[in-house]
C-alpha positions in Angstrom: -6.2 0.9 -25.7 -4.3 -2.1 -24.7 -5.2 -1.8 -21.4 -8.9 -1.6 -21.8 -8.5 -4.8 -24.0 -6.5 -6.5 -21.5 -9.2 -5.7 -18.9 -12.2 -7.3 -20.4 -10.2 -10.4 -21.0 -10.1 -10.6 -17.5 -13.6 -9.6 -16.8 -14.3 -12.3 -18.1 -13.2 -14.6 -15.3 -15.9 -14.6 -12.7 -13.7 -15.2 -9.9 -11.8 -12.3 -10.8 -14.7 -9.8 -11.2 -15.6 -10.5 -7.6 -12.0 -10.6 -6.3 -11.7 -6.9 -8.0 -15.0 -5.8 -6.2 -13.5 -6.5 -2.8 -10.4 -5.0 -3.5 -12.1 -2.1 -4.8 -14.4 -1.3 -2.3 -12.0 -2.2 1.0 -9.4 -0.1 -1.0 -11.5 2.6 -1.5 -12.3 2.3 2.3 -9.2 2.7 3.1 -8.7 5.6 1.1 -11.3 7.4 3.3 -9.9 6.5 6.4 -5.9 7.0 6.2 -7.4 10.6 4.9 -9.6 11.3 7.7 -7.0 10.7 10.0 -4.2 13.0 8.1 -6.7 15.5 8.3 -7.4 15.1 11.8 -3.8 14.5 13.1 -1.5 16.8 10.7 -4.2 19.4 9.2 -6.1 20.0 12.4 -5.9 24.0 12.7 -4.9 23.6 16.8 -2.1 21.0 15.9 1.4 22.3 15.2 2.7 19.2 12.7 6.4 18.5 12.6 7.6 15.5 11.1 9.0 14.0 14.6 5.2 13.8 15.1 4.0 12.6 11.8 7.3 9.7 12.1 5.3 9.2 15.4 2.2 8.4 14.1 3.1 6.2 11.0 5.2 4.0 13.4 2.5 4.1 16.0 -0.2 2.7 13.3 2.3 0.2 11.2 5.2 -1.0 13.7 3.1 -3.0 15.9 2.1 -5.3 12.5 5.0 -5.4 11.3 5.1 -8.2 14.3 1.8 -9.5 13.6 3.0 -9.6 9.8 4.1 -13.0 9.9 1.5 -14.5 12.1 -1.1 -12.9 9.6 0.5 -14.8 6.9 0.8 -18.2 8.6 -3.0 -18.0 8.8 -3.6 -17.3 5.5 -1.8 -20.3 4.4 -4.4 -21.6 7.0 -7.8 -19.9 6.7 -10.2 -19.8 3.8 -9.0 -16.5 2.4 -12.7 -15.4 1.7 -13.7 -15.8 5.2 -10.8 -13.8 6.1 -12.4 -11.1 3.3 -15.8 -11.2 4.8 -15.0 -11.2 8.8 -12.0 -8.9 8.7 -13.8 -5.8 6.8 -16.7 -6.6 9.2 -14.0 -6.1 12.2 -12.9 -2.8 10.2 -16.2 -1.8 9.9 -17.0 -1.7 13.3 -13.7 -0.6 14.6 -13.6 2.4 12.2 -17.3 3.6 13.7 -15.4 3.4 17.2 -12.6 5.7 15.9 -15.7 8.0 14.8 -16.8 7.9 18.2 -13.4 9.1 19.5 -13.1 11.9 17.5 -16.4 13.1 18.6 -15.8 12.7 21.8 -11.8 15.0 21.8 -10.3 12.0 23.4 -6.3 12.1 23.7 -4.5 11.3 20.4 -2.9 8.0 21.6 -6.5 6.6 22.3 -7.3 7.2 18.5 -4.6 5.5 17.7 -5.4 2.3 19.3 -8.4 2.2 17.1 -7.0 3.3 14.2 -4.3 0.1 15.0 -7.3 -2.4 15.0 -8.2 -0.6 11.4 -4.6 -0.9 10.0 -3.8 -4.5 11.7 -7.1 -6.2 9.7 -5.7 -4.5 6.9 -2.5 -6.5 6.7 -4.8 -9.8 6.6 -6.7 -8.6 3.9 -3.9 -7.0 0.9 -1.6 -9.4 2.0 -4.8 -12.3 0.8 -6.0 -10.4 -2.0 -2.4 -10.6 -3.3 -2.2 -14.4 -2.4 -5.3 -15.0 -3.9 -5.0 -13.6 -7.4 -3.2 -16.8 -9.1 -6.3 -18.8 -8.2 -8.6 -16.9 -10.2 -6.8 -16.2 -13.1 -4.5 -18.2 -15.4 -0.5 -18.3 -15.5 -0.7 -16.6 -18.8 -2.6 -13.1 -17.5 -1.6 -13.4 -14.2 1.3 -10.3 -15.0 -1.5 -8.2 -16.8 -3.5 -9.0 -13.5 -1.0 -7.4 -11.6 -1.2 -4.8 -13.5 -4.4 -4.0 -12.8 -6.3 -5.1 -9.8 -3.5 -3.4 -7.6 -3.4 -0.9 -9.4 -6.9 -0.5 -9.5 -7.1 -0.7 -6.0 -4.9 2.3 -5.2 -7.4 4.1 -7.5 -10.0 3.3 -5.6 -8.2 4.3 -2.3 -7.1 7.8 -4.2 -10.7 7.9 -5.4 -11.8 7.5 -1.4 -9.6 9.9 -0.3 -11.4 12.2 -2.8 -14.8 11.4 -1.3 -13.2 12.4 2.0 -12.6 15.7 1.2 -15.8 16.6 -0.5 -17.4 14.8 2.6 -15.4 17.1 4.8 -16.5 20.3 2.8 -19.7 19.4 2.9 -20.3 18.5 6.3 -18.2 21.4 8.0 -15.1 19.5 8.1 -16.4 16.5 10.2 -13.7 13.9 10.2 -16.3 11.6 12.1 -18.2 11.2 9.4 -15.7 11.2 6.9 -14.6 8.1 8.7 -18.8 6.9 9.4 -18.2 6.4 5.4 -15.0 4.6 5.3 -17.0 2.1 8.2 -20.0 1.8 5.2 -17.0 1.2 2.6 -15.9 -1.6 4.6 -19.4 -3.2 5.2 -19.8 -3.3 1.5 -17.0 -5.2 0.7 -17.4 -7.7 3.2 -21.2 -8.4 1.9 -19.5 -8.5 -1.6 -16.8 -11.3 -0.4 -20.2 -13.2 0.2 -20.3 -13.7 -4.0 -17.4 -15.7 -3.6 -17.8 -19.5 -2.5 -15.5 -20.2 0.6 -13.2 -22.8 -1.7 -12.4 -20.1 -4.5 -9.3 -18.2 -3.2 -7.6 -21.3 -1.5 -5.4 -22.5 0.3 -6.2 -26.3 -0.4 -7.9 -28.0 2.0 -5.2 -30.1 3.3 -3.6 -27.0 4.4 -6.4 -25.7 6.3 -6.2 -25.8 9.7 -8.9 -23.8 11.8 -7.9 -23.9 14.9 -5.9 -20.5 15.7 -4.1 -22.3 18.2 -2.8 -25.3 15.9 -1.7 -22.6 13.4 0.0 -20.2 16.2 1.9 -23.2 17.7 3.8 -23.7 14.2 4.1 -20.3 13.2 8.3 -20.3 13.9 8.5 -23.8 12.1 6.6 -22.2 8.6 8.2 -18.7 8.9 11.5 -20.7 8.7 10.1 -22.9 5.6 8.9 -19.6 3.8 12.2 -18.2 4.0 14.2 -21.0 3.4 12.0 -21.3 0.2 12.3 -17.5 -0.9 15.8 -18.2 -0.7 16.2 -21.2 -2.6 18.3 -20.9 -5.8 15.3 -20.7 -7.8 13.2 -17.8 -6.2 16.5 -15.5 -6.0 15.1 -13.0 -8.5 11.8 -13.0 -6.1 14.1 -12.2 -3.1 16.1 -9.5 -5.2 12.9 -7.9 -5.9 12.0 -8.2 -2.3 14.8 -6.1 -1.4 14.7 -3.6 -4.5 10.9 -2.6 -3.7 11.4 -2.2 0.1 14.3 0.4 -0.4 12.0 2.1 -2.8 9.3 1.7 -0.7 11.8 3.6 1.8 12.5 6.6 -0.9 8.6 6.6 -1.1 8.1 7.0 2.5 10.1 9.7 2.9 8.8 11.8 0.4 5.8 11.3 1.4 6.7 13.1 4.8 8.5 15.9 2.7 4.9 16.6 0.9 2.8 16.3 4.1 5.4 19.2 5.8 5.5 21.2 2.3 1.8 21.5 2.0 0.9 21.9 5.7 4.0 25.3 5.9 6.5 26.0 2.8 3.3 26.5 0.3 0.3 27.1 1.7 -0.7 29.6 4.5 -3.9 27.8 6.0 -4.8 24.7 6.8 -7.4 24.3 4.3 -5.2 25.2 1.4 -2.7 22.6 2.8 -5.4 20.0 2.8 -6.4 20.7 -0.8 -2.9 20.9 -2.5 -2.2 17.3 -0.8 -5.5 16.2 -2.5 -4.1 17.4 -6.2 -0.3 15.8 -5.0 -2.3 12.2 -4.0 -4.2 12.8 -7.3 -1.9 13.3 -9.5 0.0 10.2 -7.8 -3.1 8.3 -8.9 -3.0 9.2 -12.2 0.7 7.7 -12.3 -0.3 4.7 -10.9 -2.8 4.5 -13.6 -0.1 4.9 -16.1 2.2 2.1 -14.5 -1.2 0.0 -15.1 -0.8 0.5 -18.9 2.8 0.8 -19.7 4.1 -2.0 -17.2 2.2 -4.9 -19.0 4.1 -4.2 -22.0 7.3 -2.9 -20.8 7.5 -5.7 -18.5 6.4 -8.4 -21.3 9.8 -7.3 -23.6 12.1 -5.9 -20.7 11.0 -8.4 -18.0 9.9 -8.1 -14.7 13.1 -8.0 -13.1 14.9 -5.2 -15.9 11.0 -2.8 -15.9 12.5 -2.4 -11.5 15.9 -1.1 -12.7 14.0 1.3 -15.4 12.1 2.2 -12.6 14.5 3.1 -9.9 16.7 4.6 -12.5 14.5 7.3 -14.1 13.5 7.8 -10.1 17.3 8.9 -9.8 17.1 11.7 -12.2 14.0 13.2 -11.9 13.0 13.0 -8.1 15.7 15.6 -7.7 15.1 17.2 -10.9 11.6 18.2 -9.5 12.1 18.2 -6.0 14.7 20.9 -5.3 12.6 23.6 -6.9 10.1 22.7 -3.6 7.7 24.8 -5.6 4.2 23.8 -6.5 4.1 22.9 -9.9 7.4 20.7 -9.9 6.1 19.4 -6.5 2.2 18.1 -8.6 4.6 16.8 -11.4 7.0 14.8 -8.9 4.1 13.2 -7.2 3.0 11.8 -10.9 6.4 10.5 -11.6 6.7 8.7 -8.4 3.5 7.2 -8.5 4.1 5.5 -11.7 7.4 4.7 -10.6 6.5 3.2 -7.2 3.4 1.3 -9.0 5.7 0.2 -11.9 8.4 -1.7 -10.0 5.5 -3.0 -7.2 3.6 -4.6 -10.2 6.8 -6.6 -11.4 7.7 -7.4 -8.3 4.2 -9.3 -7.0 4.6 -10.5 -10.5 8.2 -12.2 -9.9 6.9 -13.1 -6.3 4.0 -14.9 -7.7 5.5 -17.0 -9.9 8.3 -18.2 -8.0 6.6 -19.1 -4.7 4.2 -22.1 -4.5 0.9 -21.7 -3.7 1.2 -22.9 -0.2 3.8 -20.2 1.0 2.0 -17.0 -0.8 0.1 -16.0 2.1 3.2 -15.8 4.2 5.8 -14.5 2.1 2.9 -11.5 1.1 2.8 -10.7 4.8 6.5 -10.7 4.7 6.4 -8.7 1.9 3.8 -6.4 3.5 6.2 -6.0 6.8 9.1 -5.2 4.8 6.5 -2.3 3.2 5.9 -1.0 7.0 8.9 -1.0 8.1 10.8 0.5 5.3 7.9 3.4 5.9 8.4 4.1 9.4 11.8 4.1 8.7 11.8 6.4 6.4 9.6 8.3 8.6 11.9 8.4 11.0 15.4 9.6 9.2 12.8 12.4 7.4 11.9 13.3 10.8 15.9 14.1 11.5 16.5 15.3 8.3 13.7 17.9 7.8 13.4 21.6 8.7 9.8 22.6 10.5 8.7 23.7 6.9 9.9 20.8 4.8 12.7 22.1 2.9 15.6 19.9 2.7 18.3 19.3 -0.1 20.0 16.8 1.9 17.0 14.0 1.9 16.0 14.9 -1.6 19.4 14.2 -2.7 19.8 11.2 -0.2 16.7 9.6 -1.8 17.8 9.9 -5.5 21.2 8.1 -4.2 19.4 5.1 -2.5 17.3 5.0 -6.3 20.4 5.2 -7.9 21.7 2.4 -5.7 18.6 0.2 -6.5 18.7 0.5 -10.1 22.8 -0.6 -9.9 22.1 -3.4 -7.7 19.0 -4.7 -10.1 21.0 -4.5 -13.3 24.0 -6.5 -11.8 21.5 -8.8 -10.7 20.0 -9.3 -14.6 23.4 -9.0 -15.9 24.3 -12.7 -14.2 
């Protein structure tokens, strides 16, 4: 297979063995926790989910950082990206054994979710710097076969987490403390893996280092203007049309997403625990779509390019999201969740891809968190319309039909773009 070939070319790069380890273990982490807490928040059997709560709870965890976004990436443009690696899944670490400590002890739901905002916040540091840090260990020439993979790779290894999660939670009598005590070893090991790395690898150059958190706070309006005024130079346009293509999508992605969460938790299942193992087959068949996106984007991407493999994307999203979500039965439901997640993957690959090789070095750490707060807040948002659109047991033609318009939209928009 191509894609196997592809990967031990880039194996062979040292610095991106290492740079995949972290990835793979803090995004495996990850996968652990965001389960433990959808377990614990939406398939609780004492809970009564609607989406107005679950739209609650994603814009609890993501809004607040989609504020701290920017200031993330000012620093690192700033910081030695590896020591942002190794301290920040150390703060994860031990923040995540806090949250294991709360849900032990039945405090209030808002209290959790303080901790679980330390979790998320690091988190925006550390994709938005393993994103940054890809074109400095590999070359121009693999760097769109590196998207490919290591991202997607990561989200396997977060779908592969949140499989550990649930055989965890069978085994221990559905303990979602120490489901989450596991997530808190994930992150450990990836921060003593960062070690492997030496501190000068991922960049920035040392005349843009500045240590001092104070130094790079003070000028954090001055670069954030620089960023965009270079993302919207004539030359990265394509980058900022991607930008905006990925976020609606990311928007369409959100509020499915909700849709599944309320479908498996009422409209199909008729306990809690069946709810909580038909989202594990929906997130696992999304992984094996992201898997796909990893071995057909490379090459659709290398004779479409980058920028046409988006409209593909949001195109064949337009036709078959409704096509298998009106049914709201199981089998259509498993197959949607496929589709979407080599959609979703597809189009994010080109677009880091497009991103990457437009922007300079020295403005990838901010322009990824940018990238990353567009990502939150197109989520929440979508949260929050699914939350007025959906019936208490998920059913609704209106957002189903809504989302395959906005798609629709997308793949218009991106095709006028490539057309000029």
């Amino acid at each position: 297979m191509a894609v196997v070939r592809d990967l031990r070319v880039l194996l062979r790069f040292q610095g991106f063995r290492r740079l995949l380890a972290v990835r793979l273990l803090s995004q495996g982490a990850d996968g652990v926790f965001q389960v433990a807490l959808a377990a614990y928040v939406v398939f609780s059997p004492e809970k009564q989910t609607s989406p107005a709560a679950i739209a609650s709870a994603m814009a609890v965890l993501l809004l607040p950082y989609s504020v701290v976004g920017p200031f993330a990436g000012v620093l690192l443009d700033r910081w030695r990206r590896r020591q942002v690696f190794l301290y920040g899944n150390l703060l994860r670490a031990l923040m995540a054994s806090v949250t294991a400590l709360l849900i032990l002890g039945r405090v209030p739901d808002w209290l959790l979710f303080v901790a679980a905002l330390c979790v998320t916040g690091v988190n925006r540091f550390v994709l938005a710097g393993l994103s940054a840090a890809l074109p400095r260990v590999v070359d121009a020439e693999r760097l769109v076969v590196a998207n490919s993979l290591s991202p997607t790779a990561g989200t396997l290894a977060a779908t592969a987490g949140g499989g550990v999660a649930f055989v965890v939670r069978l085994v221990i009598s559905d303990s979602d403390a120490a489901v989450v005590l596991v997530g808190a070893g994930l992150y450990l090991c990836a921060a003593l893996a960062s070690l492997r790395m030496a501190k000068e690898l991922l960049g920035p150059d040392r005349a843009l280092v500045h240590p001092r958190l104070a130094t790079a706070l003070t000028g954090t309006v001055h670069d954030l203007r620089a960023a965009v005024r270079h993302l919207a130079s004539p030359p990265r346009r394509e980058a900022t049309w991607a930008l905006t293509a990925m976020a609606l999508m990311r928007f369409c992605y959100g509020a499915m997403l909700v849709l599944l969460l309320m479908l498996c938790r009422y409209a199909l299942t008729s306990t809690t625990d069946e709810g909580l193992a038909l989202l594990g087959l929906a997130l696992g068949a999304s992984g094996a779509g992201f898997f796909a996106a990893a071995v057909m984007t490379p090459w659709a991407a290398g004779r479409l390019g980058p920028g046409r493999w988006i409209v593909v994307c949001a195109l064949a999203a337009a036709v078959l999201e409704p096509a298998l979500g009106l049914p709201f039965a199981t089998g259509p439901l498993l197959a949607g969740a496929f589709v979407l997640g080599l959609i979703t993957q597809g189009a994010k690959i080109a677009t880091d891809t497009i991103v990457q090789s437009a922007v300079e070095d020295g403005f990838r750490g901010r322009i990824f968190s940018v990238y990353d707060v567009l990502f939150n807040v197109a989520f929440v948002g979508a949260a929050g319309v699914a939350a007025l659109m959906l019936p208490p047991d998920g059913r609704s033609i209106p957002l189903v039909v809504t989302i395959a318009v906005i798609y629709g939209a997308v793949a218009a928009a991106m095709a006028r773009f490539e057309r000029q």
